[in-house]
C-alpha positions in Angstrom: 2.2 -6.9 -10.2 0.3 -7.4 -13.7 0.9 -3.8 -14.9 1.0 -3.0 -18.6 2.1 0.8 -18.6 2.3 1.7 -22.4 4.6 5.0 -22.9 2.5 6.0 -26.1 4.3 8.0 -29.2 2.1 11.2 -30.3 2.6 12.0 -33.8 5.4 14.1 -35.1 4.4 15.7 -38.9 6.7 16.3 -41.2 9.5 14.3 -40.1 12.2 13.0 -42.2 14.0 9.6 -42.2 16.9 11.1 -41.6 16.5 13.5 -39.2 17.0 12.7 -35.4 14.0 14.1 -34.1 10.8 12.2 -32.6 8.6 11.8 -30.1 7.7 9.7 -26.8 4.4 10.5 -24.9 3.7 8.6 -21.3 0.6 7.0 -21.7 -2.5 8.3 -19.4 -3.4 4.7 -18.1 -4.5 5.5 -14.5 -2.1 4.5 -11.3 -1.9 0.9 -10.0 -3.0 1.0 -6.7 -1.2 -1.0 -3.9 -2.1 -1.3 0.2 -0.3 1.9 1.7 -0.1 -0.7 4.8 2.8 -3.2 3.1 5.7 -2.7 5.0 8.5 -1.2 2.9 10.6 -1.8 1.5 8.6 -4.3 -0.7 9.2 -6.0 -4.0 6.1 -6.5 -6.1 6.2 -9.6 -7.4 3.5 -10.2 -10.0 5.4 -12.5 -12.9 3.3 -9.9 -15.5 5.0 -6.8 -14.5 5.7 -4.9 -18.1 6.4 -1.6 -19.1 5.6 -0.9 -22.9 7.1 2.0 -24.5 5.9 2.9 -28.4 8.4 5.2 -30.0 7.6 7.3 -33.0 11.2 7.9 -33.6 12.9 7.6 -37.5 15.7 5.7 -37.7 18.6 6.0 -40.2 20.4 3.0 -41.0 22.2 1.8 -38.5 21.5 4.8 -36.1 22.7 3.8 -32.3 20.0 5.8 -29.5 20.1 5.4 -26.3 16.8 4.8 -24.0 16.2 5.2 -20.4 12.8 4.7 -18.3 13.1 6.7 -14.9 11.1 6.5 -11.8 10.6 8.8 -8.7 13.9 8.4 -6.8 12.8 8.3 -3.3 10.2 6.0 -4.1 11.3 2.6 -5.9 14.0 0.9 -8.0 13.4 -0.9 -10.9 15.0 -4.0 -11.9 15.4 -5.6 -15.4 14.0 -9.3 -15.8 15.2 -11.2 -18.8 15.8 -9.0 -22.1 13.6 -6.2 -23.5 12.0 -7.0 -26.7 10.7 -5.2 -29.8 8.1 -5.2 -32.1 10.2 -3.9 -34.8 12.9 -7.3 -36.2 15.3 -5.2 -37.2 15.4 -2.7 -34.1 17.8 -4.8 -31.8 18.1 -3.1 -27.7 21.1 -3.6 -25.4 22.1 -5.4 -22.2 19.7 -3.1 -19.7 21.4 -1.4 -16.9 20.8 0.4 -13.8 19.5 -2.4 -12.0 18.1 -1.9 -8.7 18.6 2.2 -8.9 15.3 4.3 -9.7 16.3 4.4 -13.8 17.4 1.7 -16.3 18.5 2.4 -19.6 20.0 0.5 -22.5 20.8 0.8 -26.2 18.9 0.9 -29.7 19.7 -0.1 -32.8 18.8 0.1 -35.9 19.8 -2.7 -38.5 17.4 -2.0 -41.3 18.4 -0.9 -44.8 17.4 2.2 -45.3 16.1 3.2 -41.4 13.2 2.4 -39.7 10.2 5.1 -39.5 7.0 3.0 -37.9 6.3 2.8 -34.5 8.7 0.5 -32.7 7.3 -0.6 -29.1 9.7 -1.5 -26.6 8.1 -4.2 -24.0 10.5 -5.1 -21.3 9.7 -7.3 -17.9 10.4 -5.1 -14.7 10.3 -6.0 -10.9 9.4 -3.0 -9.0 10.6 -2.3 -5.5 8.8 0.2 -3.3 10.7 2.0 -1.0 8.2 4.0 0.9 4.5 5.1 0.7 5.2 8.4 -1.5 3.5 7.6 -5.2 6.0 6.5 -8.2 5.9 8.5 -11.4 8.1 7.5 -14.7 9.2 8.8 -17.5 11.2 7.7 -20.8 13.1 9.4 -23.0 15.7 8.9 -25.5 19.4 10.8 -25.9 22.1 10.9 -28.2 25.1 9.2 -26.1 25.1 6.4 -23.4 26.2 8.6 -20.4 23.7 11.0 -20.9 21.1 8.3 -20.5 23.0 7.2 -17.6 22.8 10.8 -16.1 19.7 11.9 -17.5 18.2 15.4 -17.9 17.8 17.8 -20.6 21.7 17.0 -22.3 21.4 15.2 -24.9 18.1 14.3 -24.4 16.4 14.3 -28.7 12.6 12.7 -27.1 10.5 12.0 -24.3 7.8 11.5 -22.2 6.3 14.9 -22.2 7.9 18.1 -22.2 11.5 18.3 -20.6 10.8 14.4 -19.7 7.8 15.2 -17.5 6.8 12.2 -15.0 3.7 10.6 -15.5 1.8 7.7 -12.8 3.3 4.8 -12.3 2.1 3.4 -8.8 0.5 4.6 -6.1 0.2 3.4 -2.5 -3.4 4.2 -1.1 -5.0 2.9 2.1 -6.9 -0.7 2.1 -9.6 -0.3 4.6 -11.7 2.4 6.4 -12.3 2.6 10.3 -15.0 5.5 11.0 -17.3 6.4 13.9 -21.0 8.3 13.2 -21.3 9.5 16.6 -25.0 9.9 17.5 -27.1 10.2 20.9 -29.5 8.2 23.2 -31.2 9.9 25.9 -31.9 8.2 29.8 -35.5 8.6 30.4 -35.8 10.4 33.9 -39.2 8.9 33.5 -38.3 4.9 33.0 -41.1 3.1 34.3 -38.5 1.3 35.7 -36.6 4.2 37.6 -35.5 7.6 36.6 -32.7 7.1 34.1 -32.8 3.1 34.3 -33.5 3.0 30.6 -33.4 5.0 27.8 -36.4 6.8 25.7 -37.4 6.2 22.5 -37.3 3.0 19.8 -33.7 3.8 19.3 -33.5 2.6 22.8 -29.2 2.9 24.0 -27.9 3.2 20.0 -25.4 6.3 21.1 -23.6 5.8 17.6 -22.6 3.9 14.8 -19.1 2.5 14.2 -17.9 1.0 10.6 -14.3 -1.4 10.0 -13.5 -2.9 6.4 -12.1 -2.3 3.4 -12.4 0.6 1.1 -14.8 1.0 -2.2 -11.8 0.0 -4.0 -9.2 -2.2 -2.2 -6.2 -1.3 -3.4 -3.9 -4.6 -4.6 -1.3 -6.7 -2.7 2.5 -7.0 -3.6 1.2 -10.0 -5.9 -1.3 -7.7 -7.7 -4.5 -9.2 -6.2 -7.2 -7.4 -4.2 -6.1 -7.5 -1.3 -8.5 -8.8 1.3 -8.9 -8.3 5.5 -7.7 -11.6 6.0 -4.2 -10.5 4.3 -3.8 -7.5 6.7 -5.5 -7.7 9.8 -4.4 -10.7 12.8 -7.3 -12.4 14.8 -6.0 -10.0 17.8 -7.6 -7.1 16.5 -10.4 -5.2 18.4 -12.4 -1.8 18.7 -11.8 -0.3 22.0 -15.0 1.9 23.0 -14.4 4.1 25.9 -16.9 5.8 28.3 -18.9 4.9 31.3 -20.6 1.8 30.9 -21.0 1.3 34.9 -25.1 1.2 34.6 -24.3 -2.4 32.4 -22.4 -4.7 34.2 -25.0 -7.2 35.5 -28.1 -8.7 34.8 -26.9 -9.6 31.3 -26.7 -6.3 30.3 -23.7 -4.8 28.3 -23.0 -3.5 25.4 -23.7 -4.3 21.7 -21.8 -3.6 17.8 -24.2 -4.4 15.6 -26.3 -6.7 17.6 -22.9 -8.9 19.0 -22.1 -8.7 23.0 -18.8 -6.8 23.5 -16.2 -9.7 23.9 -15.2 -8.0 27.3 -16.1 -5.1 29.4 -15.6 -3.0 32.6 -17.2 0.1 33.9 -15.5 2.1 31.3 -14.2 0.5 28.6 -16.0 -2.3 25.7 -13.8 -4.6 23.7 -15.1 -6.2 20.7 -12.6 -8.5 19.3 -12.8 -8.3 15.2 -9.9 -9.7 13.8 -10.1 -9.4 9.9 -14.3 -9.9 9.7 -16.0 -6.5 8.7 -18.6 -5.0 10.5 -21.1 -2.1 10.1 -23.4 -1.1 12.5 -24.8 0.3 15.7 -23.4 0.5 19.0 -25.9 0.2 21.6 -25.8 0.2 25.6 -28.2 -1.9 27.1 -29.0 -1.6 30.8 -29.7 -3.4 33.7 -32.7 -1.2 34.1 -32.1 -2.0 38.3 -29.0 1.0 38.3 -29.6 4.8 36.8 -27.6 5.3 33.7 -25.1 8.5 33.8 -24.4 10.7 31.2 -21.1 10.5 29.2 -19.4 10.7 26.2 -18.0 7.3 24.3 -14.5 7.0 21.8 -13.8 4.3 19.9 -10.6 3.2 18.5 -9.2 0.1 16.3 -6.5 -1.1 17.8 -5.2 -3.4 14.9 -2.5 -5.8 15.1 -1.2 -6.5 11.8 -0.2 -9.5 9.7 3.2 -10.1 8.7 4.1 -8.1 5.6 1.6 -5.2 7.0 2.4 -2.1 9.3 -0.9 -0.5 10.7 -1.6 1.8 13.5 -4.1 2.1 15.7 -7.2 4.7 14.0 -8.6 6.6 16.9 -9.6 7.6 19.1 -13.1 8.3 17.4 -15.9 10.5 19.0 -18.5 7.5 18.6 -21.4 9.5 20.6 -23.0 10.5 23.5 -25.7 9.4 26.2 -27.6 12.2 27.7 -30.3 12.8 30.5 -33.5 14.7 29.8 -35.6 15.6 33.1 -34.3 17.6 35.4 -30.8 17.0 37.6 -29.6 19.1 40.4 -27.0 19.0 42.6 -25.2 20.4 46.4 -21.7 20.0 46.0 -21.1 19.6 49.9 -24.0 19.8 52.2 -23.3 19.8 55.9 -25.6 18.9 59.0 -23.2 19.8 61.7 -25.0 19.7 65.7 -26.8 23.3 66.4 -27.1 23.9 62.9 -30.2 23.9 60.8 -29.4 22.0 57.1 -32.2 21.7 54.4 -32.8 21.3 50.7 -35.6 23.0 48.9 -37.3 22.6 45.7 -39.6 24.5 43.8 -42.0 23.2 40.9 -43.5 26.0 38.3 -45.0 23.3 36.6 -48.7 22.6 36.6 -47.9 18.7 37.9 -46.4 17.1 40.8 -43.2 16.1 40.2 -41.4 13.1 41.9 -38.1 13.4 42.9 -35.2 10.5 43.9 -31.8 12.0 45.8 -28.9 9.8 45.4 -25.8 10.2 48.6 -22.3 10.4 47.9 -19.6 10.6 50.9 -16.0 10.5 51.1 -14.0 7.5 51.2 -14.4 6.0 55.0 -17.0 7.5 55.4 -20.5 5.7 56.0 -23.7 7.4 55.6 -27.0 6.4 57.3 -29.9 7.6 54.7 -33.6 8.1 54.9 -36.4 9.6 52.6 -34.7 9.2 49.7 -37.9 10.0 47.3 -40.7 12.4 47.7 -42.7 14.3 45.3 -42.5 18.3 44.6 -45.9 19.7 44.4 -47.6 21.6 41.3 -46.5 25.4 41.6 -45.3 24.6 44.9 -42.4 23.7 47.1 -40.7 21.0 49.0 -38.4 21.9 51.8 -36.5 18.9 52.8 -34.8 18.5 56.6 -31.9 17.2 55.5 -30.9 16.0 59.0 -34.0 13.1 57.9 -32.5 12.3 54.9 -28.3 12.2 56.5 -29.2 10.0 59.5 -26.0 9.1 60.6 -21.9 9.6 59.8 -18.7 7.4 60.1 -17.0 10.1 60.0 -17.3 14.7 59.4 -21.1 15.0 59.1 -21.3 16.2 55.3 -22.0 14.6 52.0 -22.6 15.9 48.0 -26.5 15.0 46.8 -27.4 14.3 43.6 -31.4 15.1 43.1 -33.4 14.1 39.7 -36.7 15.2 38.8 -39.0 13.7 36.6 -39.7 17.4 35.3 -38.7 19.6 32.6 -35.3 21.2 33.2 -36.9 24.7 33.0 -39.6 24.2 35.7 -37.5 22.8 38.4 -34.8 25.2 40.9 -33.6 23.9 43.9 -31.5 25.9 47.4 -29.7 24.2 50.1 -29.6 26.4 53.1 -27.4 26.2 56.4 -28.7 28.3 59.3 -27.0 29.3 62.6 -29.8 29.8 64.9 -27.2 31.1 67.7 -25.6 34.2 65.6 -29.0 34.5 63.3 -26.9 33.8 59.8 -28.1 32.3 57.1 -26.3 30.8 54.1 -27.9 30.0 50.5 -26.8 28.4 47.7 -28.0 27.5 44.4 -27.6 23.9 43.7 -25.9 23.5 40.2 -27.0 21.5 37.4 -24.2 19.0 36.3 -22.1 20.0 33.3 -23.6 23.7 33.1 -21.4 25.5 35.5 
């Protein structure tokens, strides 16, 4: 990684030659950022990897100190490459050692006549190895004897970074790319002209949401210290999963759109767009057949990344990624029954000042085939509709009973509807409300 991380001096007054006091100050350059997703343990490799310390330290003739640059131990290890160098000729450093633990340290001495007292700065090539995704602070200091700087702390410690050798940023490991649903809603006009709920109202036609996948603001960089880019972490495998009920889209050449591109794949309840590492912002948009009603339901999405080598991702999701709703009216008998000697009917009511049309959809159990009749009518204004169901269920495979589903092209609030079963023989009679889906 190119990283210069200078380890600044503040200024220490009234300071003699001889005395063995001083100061080092870490530097407030800001973090070097690297993709959270490299798999770790990881080396950063970038050949211009330096650390420069600047000491404002008096020397006395030849005065022996010891340095030693720390790191967070959990995080990394640091190794030495080649052989520090100063800026001061007579200031000569030591073999470095600690290599491949979280500290190094090495000696300093001073060869001058008479002591040194400018600024020396240390620069010394080091290969940083990250061992997880927790962020890596240093420090550097300076102590009186060689295995105190080997041991670190406060003994023997005569400068350094801060107070007490407080750590300062070093690296930090912060994610490379952003996967994020705005969920949103598109409402199935009971009133399509080309059947209730066959298409949806409005110029936003189906767009139930948006859905964004790329990198952040700021990419972060790779182990080599450049940006990194999609192509680096993300495998041509990679797709966004969108879950919901899609079952009004599968024909025709009707489906389901991110950002204006056909899902690669789809079934009644799942979308698969296959990204890979190309970015994409934009809408996500059901498109029907217009020929089959479209039901309500709520839609996820979720990246399901598969990562290059070198990368560890997981799957983001899943995302609420928005909603398709009904307006008009929808009503429904849970199990309506036209046994023999029985009297079964439906009614419906309209407040409303204008007729209303109505379309009842039949569901029956499995094995069981339904004969059907009479399927759409219209509810009068201020008036009401009683339906025979015993027109409308014509004939049974099997038990004599089914579930109807009724929309209205009506406001919610205008429209009620009552099934009723009678038994002429004992005179009793038996009412129930029909429910409105997803409000009981």
């Amino acid at each position: 990684m190119s990283l210069n991380k200078k380890l600044l001096a503040g200024t220490i007054a009234g300071l003699l030659v001889s005395a063995n006091a001083g100061a080092v100050v870490l530097g407030v350059d800001p973090y070097r950022d690297y993709a959270i997703e490299l798999t770790k343990p990881v080396t950063l490799t970038d050949v211009g990897d330096t650390i420069e310390a600047t000491l404002n330290y008096n020397f006395s003739d030849g005065e022996v100190r010891y340095g030693r640059l720390e790191c967070t131990a959990l995080s990394a290890t640091l190794t030495p490459v080649g052989v520090p160098t100063t800026s001061a000729p007579g200031v000569t450093l030591g073999a470095v050692n600690g290599a491949g633990t979280p500290a190094l340290f090495f000696s300093i001495t001073d060869n001058v006549v008479g002591g040194t007292t400018s600024a020396i700065q240390i620069q010394f090539n080091v290969t940083t190895q990250l061992l997880n995704n927790g962020n890596v602070d240093c420090a550097f200091s300076i102590y009186d004897q060689p295995s105190q700087a080997q041991a670190g702390g406060n003994t023997g410690r005569i400068a350094s970074a801060g107070t007490n050798g407080v750590f300062r940023p070093f690296v930090r490991s912060v994610p490379s790319f952003a996967f994020t649903a705005t969920p949103g809603t598109a409402t199935a006009d009971v009133e399509a002209m080309t059947g209730a709920y066959t298409d949806f109202l409005g110029l936003s036609a189906g767009i139930f949401g948006q859905l964004s996948y790329g990198l952040v603001a700021l990419p972060p960089r790779n182990a080599n210290g450049a940006i990194i880019t999609m192509a680096n972490l993300f495998a041509p495998a990679t797709r966004i999963v969108v879950l919901g009920d899609f079952s009004a889209a599968l024909a025709g050449g009707a489906g389901v759109e991110l950002n204006g591109t056909a899902a690669t794949t789809r079934t009644a309840a799942q979308a698969n767009f296959v990204v890979g590492a190309v970015a994409v912002t934009g809408p996500l948009e059901y498109i029907p057949t217009t020929l089959t009603p479209i039901l309500e339901s709520l839609y996820t999405a979720t990246l399901e990344a598969t990562a290059n080598a070198g990368f560890t991702i997981a799957n983001v999701g899943p995302l609420a990624a928005g909603q398709i709703v009904r307006n008009g009216t929808q009503l429904q008998a849970p199990l309506a029954q036209v046994p023999a000697g029985y009297i079964s009917r439906m009614v419906l009511t309209n407040t409303g000042n204008v007729a209303r049309p109505y379309t009842i959809a039949v569901q029956g159990e499995t094995g069981n085939t339904i004969g059907t009749a009479n399927l759409t009518g219209t509810v009068p204004a201020n008036g009401t509709r009683v339906i025979e169901l015993p027109t409308v269920l014509t004939s049974f495979t099997a038990a004599p009973r089914a579930t109807l589903n009724v929309t209205i092209a009506a406001p919610n609030n205008q429209i009620q509807g009552l099934y009723q079963i009678v038994n002429p023989a004992a005179g009793s009679v038996s009412n129930h409300i029909m429910v409105r889906p997803g409000t009981n």
